[in-house]
ZATI-668947 format. One record per residue (C-alpha): residue number from 1; residue in one letter; x, y negated, z negated. Coordinates in steps of 0.2 Angstrom, whole numbers, plus 5000, padded with zeros to 4 digits. Layout:
   k r    x    y    z
 NUM a    X    Y    Z
...
END
This chain:
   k r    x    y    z
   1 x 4772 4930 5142
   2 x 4768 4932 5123
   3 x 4760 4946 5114
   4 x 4756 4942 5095
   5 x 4755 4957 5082
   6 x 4736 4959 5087
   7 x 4734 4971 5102
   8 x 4722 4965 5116
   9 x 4729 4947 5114
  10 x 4742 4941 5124
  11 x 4744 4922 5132
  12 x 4758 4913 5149
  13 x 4764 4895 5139
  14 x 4767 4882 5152
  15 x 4770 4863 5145
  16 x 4756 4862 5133
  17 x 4746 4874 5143
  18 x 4737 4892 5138
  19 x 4736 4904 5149
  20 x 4723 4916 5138
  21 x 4724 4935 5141
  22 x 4710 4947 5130
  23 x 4712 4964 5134
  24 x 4703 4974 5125
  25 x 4694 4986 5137
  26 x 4676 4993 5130
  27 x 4662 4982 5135
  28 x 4674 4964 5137
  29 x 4682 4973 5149
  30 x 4699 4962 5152
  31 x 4700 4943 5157
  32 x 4710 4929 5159
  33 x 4702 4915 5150
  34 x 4706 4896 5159
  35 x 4699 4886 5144
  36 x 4682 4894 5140
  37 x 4679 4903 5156
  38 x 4686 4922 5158
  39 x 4692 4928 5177
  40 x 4686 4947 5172
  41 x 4692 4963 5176
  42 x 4678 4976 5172
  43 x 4668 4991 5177
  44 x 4656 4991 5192
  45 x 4641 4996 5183
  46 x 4645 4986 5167
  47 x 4649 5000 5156
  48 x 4662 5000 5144
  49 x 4678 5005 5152
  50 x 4693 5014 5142
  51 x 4698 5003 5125
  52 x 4715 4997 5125
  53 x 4726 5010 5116
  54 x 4744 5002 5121
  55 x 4752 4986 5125
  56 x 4769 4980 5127
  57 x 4778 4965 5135
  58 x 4794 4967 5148
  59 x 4798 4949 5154
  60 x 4787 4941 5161
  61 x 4775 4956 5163
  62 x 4761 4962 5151
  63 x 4760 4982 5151
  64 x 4741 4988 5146
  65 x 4737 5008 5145
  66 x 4719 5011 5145
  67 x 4719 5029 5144
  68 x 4703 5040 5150
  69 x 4699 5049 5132
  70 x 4696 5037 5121
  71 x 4686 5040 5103
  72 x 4680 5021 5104
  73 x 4672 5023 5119
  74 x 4663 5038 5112
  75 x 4673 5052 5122
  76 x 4677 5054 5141
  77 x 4677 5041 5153
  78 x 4677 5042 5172
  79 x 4695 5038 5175
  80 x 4709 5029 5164
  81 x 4720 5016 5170
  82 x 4735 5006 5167
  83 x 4737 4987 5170
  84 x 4754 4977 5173
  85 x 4750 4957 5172
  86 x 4764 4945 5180
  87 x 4764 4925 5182
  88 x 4770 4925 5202
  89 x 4782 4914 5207
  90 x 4789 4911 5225
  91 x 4797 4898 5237
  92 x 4796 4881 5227
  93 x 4780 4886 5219
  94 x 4782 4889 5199
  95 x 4766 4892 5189
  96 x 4763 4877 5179
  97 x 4748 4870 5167
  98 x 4738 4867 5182
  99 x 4739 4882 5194
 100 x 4745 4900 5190
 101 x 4745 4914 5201
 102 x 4742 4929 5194
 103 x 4748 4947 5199
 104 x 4735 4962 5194
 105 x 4745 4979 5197
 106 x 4729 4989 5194
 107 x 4734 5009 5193
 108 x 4719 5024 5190
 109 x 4721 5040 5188
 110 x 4707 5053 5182
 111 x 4705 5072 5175
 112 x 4690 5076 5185
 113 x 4688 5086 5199
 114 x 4674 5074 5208
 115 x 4678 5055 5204
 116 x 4673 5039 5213
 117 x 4682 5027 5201
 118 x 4680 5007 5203
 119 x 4683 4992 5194
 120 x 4678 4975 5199
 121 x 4685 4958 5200
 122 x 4672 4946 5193
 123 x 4674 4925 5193
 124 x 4659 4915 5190
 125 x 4655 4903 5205
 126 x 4643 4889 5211
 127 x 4652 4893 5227
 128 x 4658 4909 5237
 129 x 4669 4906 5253
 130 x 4678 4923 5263
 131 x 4691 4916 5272
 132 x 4693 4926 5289
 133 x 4700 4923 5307
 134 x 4715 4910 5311
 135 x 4727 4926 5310
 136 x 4722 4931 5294
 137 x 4718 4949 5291
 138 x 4697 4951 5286
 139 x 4693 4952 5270
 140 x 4711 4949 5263
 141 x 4705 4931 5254
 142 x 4690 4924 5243
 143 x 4688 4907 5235
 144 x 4677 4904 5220
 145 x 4672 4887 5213
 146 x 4666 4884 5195
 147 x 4664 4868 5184
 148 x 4680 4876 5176
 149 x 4693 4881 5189
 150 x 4694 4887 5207
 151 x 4699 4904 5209
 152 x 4707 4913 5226
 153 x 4709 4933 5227
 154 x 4719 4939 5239
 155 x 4721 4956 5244
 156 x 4737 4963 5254
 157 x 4735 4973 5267
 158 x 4734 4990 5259
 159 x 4721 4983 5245
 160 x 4709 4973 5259
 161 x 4701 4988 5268
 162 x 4697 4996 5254
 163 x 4690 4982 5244
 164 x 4670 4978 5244
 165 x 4662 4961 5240
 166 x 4648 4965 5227
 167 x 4632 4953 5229
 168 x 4631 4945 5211
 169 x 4620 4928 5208
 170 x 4633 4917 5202
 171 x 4648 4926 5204
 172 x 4661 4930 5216
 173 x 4662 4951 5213
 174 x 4676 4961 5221
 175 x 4676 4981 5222
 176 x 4691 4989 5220
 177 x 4695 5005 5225
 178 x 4680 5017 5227
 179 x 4687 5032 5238
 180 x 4688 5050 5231
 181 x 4702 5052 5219
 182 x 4709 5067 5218
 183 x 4713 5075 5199
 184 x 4730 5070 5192
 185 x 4733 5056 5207
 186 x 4738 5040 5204
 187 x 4730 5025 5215
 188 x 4734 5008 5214
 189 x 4730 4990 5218
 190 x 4738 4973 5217
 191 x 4726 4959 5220
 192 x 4734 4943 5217
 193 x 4722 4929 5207
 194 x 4728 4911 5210
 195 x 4720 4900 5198
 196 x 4717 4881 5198
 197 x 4711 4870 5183
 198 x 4717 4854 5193
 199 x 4701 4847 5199
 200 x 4708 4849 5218
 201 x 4702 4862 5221
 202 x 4715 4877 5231
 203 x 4721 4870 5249
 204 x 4723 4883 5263
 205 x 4741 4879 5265
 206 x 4744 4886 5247
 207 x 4731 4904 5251
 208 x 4741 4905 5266
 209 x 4758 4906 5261
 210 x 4754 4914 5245
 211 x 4746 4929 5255
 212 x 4762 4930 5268
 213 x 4772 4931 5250
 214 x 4762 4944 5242
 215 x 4759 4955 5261
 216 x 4778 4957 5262
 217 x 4782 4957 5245
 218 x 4789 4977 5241
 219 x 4777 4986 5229
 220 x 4783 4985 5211
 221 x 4785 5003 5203
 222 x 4778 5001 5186
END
């Protein structure tokens, strides 16, 4: 992972491959670009979030701080959050110019005495598919189909209850979060976004094992 000297900018190399990361905050929210079209993180009711005030690259990992008091976003939002980006490797899968999964170590934390915060997961689909049943727990993976890529979220046990599917027109749109946070508690989530410009499409084999990886994978601590 690469950050230049121009912060909201970061990008994963493989071969002669871009993985594109713009992470701004504000209106553009954050998004992983797979050539023209963004995988987003933003805010549920498409108001700006925090602006990015820090970034910093440890390894692999891409550390953004979006704090909740922010003069760019003309004072006080809701909640502020921090964002920890990783390409994910595991068993004889390496991210390469085709594929890359992506983990999203989401953390909010908020000043208020009464906040519901939320940010969503958005990829643009001709196509929406939950997958459910065969031993899989519900609502722990969704598949998303575009002219550009095919995108799987998948959520680990402690992020799929609390996770809501957002009806969106074109669009696969995941809720995270949404329970009461207290003042001065951290929450966090770690979807993990595999993304596929390969034509192929994303075979349940490959969701599978990717979700029994991330279910019994220990929770980072930054």
């Amino acid at each position: 992972m690469t950050a230049p000297n121009r912060i909201g900018i970061a990008a994963w190399q493989s071969g002669d491959s871009i993985w594109r990361v713009e992470a701004r905050g504000g209106v553009e929210g954050v998004a992983i670009h797979v050539d023209d079209t963004p995988f987003l993180l933003r805010s549920s009711d498409d108001q700006p979030l925090p602006t990015l005030a820090e970034q910093y690259v440890r390894g692999d990992e891409l550390h953004l701080s979006f704090p909740q008091f922010d003069d760019l976003s003309r004072g006080q939002c809701d909640f502020g959050f921090r964002l920890v980006i990783r390409p994910v490797a595991f068993g004889s899968f390496v991210p390469n110019q085709n594929r890359c999964v992506f983990e999203l170590l989401v953390s909010v934390q908020t000043t208020l005495l009464d906040a519901h915060p939320t940010l969503d997961l958005v990829s643009p689909a001709d196509q929406v598919t939950r997958l459910d049943g065969d031993g899989l727990v519900t609502n722990a993976v969704h598949l998303a189909d575009n002219k550009s890529f095919s995108a799987a979220v998948l959520l680990g046990p402690q992020d799929a209850p609390f996770t809501s599917v957002v009806e969106d027109p074109g669009a696969l749109r995941l809720r995270l979060f949404g329970e009461f946070l207290e003042k001065g508690v951290i929450r966090r989530a770690r979807p993990w976004v595999v993304l596929d410009r390969s034509g192929s499409g994303i075979d349940a084999e490959f969701v599978r094992t990717s979700l029994d990886t991330l279910a019994t994978s220990p929770l980072p601590l930054a």
